[in-house]
C-alpha positions in Angstrom: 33.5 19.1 -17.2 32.0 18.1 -13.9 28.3 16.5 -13.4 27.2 19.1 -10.7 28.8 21.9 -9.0 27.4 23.2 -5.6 28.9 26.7 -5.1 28.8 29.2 -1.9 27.4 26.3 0.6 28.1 26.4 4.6 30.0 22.8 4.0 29.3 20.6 7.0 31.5 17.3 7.5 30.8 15.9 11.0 33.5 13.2 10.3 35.6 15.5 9.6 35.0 18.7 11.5 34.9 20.7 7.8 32.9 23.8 8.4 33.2 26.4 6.3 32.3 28.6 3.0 33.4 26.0 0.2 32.3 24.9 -3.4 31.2 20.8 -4.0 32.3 19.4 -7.1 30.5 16.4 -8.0 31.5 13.8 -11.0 30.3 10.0 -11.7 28.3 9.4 -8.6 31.2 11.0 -6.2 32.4 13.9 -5.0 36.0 15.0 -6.4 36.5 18.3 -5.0 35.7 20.3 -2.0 37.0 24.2 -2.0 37.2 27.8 -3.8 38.0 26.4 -7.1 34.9 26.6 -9.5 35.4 24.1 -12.3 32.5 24.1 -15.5 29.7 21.9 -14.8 26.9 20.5 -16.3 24.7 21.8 -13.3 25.1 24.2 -10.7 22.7 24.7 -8.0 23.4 27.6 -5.9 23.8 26.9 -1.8 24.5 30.5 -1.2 23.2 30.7 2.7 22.2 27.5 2.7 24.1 24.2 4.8 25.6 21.6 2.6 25.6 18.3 4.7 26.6 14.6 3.9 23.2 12.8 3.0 20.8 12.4 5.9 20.4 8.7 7.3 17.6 7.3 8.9 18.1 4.0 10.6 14.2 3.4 11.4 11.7 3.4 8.9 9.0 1.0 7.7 8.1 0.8 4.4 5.2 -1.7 5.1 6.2 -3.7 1.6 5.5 -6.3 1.1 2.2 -6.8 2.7 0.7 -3.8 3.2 1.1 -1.3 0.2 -1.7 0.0 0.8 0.1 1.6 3.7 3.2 2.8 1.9 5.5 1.0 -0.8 9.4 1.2 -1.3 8.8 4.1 -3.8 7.1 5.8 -1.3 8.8 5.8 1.4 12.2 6.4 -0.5 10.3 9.1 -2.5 9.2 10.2 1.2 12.5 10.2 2.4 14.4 12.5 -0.4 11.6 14.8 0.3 13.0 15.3 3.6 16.1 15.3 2.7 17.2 12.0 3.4 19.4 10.4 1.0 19.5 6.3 2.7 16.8 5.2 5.0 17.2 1.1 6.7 13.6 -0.3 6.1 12.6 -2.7 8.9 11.5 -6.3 8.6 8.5 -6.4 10.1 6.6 -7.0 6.7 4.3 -9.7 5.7 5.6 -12.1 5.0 8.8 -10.9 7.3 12.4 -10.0 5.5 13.5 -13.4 7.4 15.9 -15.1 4.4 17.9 -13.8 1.5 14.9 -13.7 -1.5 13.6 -11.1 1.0 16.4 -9.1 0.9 16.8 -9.2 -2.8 13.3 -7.9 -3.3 13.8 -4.8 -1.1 16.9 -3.4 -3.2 15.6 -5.0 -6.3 12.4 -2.7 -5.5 14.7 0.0 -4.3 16.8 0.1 -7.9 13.4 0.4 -9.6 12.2 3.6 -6.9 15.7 5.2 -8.2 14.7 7.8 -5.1 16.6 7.1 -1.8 19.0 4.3 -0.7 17.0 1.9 1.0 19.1 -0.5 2.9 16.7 -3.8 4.3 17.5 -4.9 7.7 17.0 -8.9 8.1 14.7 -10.4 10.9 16.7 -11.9 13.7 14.3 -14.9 14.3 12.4 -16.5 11.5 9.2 -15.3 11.0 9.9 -13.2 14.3 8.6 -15.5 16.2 11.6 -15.0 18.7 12.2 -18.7 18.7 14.6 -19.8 16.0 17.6 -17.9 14.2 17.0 -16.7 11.1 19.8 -17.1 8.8 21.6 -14.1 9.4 24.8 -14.7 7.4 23.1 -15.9 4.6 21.0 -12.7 4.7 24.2 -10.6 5.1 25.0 -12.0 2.1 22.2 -11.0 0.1 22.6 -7.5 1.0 20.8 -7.1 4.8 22.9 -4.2 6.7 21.6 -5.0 10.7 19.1 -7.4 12.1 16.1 -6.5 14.4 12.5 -8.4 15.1 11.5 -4.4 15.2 8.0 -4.2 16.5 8.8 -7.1 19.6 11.7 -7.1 21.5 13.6 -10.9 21.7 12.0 -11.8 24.8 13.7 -15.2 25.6 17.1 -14.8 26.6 19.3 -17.9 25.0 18.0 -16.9 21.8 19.1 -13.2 22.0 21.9 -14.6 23.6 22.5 -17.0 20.7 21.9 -13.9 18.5 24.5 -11.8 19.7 27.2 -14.6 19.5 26.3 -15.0 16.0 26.3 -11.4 15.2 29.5 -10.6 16.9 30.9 -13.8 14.5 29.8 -12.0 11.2 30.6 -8.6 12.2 27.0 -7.2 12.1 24.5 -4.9 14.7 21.7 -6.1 16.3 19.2 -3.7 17.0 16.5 -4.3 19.3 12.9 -3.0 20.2 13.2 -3.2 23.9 10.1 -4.3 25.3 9.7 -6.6 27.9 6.5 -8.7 26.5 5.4 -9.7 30.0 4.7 -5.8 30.9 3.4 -4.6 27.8 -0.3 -4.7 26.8 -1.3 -1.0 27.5 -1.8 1.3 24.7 -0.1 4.4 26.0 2.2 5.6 28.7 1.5 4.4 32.3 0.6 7.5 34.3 -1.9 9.9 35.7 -3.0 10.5 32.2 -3.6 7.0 31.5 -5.3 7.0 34.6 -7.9 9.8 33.7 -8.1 8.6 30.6 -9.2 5.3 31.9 -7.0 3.7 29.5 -4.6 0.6 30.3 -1.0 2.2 30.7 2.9 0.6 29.0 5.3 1.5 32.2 8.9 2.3 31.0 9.7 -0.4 33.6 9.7 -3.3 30.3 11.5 -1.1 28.3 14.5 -0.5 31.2 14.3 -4.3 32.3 15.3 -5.9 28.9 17.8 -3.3 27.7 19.5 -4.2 31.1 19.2 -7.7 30.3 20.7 -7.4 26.8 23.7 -5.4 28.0 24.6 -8.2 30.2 24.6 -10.3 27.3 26.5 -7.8 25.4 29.4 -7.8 28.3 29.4 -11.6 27.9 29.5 -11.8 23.8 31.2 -8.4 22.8 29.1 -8.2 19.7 27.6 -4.5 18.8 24.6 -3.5 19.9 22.0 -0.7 18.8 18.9 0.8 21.3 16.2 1.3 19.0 13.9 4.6 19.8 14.6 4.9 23.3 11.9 6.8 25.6 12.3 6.8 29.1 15.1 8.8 31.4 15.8 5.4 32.7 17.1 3.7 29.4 19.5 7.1 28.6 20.8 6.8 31.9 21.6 2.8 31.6 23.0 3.6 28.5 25.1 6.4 29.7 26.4 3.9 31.8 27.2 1.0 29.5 29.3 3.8 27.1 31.0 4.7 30.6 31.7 1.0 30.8 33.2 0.6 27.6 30.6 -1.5 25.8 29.9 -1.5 21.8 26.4 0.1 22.4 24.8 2.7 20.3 21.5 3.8 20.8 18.6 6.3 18.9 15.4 8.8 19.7 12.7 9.6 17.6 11.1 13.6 17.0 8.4 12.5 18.8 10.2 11.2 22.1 11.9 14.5 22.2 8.9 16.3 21.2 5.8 15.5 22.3 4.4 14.3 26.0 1.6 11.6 27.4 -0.5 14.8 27.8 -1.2 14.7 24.0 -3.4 12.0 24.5 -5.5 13.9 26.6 -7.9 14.4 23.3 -8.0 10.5 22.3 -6.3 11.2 18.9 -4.7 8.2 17.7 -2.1 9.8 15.8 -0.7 10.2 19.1 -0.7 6.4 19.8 3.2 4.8 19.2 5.1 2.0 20.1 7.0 3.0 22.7 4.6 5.4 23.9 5.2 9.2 24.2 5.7 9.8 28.0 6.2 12.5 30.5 8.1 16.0 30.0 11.1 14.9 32.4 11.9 12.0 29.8 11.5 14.2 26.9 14.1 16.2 28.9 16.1 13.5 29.6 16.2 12.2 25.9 16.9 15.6 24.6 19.9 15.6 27.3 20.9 12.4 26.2 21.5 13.7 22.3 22.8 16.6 23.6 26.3 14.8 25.6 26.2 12.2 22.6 25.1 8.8 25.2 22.2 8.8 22.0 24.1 8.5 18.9 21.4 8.6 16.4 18.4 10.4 15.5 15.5 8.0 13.8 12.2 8.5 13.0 10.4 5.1 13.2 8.2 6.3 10.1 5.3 4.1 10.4 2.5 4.8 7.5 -1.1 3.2 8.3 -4.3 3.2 6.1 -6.5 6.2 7.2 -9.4 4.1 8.2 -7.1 2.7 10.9 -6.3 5.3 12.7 -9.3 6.9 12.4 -10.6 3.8 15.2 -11.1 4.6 18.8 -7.8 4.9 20.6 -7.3 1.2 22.3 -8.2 -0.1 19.1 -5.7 1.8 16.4 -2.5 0.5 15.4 0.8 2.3 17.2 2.9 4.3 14.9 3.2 7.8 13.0 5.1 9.1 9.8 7.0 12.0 10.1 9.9 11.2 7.2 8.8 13.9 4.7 9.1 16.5 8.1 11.5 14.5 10.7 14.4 17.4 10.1 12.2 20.4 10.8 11.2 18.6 13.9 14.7 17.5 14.8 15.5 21.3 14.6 13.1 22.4 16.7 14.0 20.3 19.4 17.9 20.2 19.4 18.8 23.0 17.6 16.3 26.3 18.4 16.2 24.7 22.4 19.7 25.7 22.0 21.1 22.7 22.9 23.1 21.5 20.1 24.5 23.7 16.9 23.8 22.3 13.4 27.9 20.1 12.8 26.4 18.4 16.4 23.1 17.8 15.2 24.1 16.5 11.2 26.7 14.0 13.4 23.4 12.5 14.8 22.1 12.3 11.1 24.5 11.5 9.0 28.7 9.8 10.3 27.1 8.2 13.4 24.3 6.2 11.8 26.6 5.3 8.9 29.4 3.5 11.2 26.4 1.3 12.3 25.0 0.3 8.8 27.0 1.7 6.1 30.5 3.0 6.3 31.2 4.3 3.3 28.2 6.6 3.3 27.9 9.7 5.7 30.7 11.6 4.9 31.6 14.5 2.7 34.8 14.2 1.5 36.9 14.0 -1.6 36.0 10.5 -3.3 33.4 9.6 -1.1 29.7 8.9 -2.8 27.8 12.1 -3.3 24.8 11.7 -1.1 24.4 14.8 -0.1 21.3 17.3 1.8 21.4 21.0 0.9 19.1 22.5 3.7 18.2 26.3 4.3 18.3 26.9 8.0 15.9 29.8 7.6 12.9 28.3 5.8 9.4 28.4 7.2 7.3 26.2 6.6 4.1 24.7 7.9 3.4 20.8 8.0 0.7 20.2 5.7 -0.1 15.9 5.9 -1.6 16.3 2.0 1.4 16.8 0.8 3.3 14.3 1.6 5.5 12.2 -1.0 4.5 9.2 1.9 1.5 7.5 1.5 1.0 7.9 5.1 -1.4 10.6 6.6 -1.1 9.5 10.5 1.2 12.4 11.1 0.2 14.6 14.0 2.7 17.7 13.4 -0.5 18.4 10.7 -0.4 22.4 10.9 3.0 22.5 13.1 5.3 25.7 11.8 9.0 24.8 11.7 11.9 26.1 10.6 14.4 24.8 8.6 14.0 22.4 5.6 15.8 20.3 3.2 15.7 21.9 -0.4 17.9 19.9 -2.3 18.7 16.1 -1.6 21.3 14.1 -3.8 21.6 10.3 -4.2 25.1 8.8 -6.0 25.4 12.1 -7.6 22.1 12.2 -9.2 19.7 15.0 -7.6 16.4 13.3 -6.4 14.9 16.1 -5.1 14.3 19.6 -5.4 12.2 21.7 -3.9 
């Protein structure tokens, strides 16, 4: 007898092309059988009119531990992430003290193992104490566990040392994923614009966001290591990286919901929830991001969850910390942009989610296929729902799709064969 069966399910396999009517059998953490047959099970769950996808993946979350749990904790965030239907989030570094050497990277799955929610897979600092002066020690990190290696939160600003960084990389076999921000034309707190301009508030031009992605792919060309965008935001960077796929460069790049979403007008009422690093901009880039999914130049979808204490965010504008948290509602939100625009179908959008972000992190995971490990999202395309912030699994509140009515919602997620979540 089989551990789980899921029966009557629109299967979805983006590595595969599988779409169709199918039962998922489910034994030992893996899956054994995809088709018609319907052995005995010790569970079934029912995914009649329902999509059955590989486990979503989010390559871009911060789960502010250790340091700040006051803002959000492994357990929380992975308990955050089931919740929306995401079976393997890759927490980022930028913790206090940073995830700079392999102890650090031992704590995050050690604290992952005792969630027993989502996989959460710790990416390693690329300069100690990301300081963006000295390597960290990458391999030794690699080692322990680490899957990629980012100073998320500053961009490596000198060039030997990102330089340095990618040789190394490319000598492991491991991604580097960067937070491009060019640190000499960044100390605004939102996009730079008329609206910055009425607001009288100091402006972040997509110009240092552009110049050291540019940079970076030069040294790309001249080490051949991979390479990963992180939450791109301006026309400008989907166009340069349109050009570097076009060029035959080991590049991959991700947006955020609220880069595809949401405009520099949003500010207009001085909410802080609003207020993110890189900052929302104007409708043509929201466009030209959406585009960018759309022809596949952005691989991956990420939500940069970013949980901060209420009293934070509840400071004046200049003054609050960038960042949001939208892991409990990121696939609603994805929806609504990609999928009810019309500009992508659901086996598109689930690529962006699920095969694509595995090949960068985590080959093994992101597929549904015989013997491959059952992580796997049962969502129902036709749910309504309405985002309520109090009810979130995250500890974060900063969330400003509070009240937003989307369709479409994860109902059942599934972690090495176990179900975590179920709504």
């Amino acid at each position: 007898m089989i551990d789980i069966l899921i029966t009557n399910g629109r299967v979805i396999d983006p590595a595969s092309g599988r779409d169709e009517i199918a039962n998922v059998a489910i034994s030992n953490g893996f899956v054994t059988k995809i088709g018609r047959a319907a052995p005995k099970a010790h569970q079934t769950i029912d995914a009649s009119e329902m999509i059955v996808s590989p486990g979503l993946i989010d390559l871009h979350a911060h789960c502010r531990e250790p340091g700040h749990e006051e803002e959000e904790t492994i357990a929380t965030a992975a308990a955050s992430a089931v919740a929306g239907g995401f079976s393997t989030i890759c927490a980022m570094p930028n913790t206090h003290p940073p995830q700079d050497d392999e102890t650090s990277i031992l704590y995050v799955l050690q604290r992952m193992a005792r969630a027993g929610k989502a996989r959460v897979l710790p990416a390693g600092c690329i300069t100690k104490q990301r300081e963006g002066k000295e390597l960290a020690e990458m391999g030794m990190m690699l080692e322990a566990g680490a899957v990629a290696f980012t100073d998320d939160g500053t961009g490596v600003a000198s060039t030997i040392v990102m330089q340095r960084a990618l040789q190394y990389a490319k000598m492991i076999g491991v991604v580097l994923m960067q937070h491009c921000q060019d640190p000499d034309l960044f100390g605004g707190v939102m996009n730079s614009g008329a609206v910055a301009v009425r607001l009288g508030l100091p402006g972040i031009a997509a110009s240092g966001e552009e110049i050291m992605l540019r940079r970076d792919l030069e040294l790309v060309k001249r080490t051949g290591a991979r390479y990963h965008a992180m939450h791109l935001s301006s026309a400008g960077s989907v166009e340069i990286i349109r050009q570097a796929k076009a060029e035959g460069l080991p590049v991959t790049a991700e947006a955020a919901p609220h880069h595809l979403l949401l405009t520099d007008a949003a500010c207009m009422g001085y909410d802080p929830n609003y207020k993110m690093n890189p900052p929302l901009r104007s409708a043509s880039d929201v466009e030209a991001l959406r585009l960018g999914v759309a022809d596949g130049t952005i691989d991956c979808l990420a939500t940069d969850h970013a949980p901060h204490a209420q009293e934070e965010k509840e400071m004046e504008f200049a003054l609050a910390p960038f960042g949001i948290v939208s892991l409990d509602c990121a696939l609603g939100l994805y929806t609504k942009a990609l999928i009810h625009s019309g500009l992508m179908d659901w086996p598109e959008m689930l690529a962006r989610l699920t095969v694509n972000p595995a090949k960068i992190i985590a080959p093994t995971l992101g597929l549904l296929q015989k013997d491959a490990p059952a992580d796997i999202t049962i969502i129902d395309p036709k749910k309504r729902w309405t985002v309520n912030v109090n009810k979130f699994a995250s500890k974060g509140r900063n969330c400003p799709y509070h009240g937003w009515k989307l369709k479409s919602k994860a109902v059942t997620t599934i972690v090495g064969g176990e179900v975590k979540f179920q709504l």
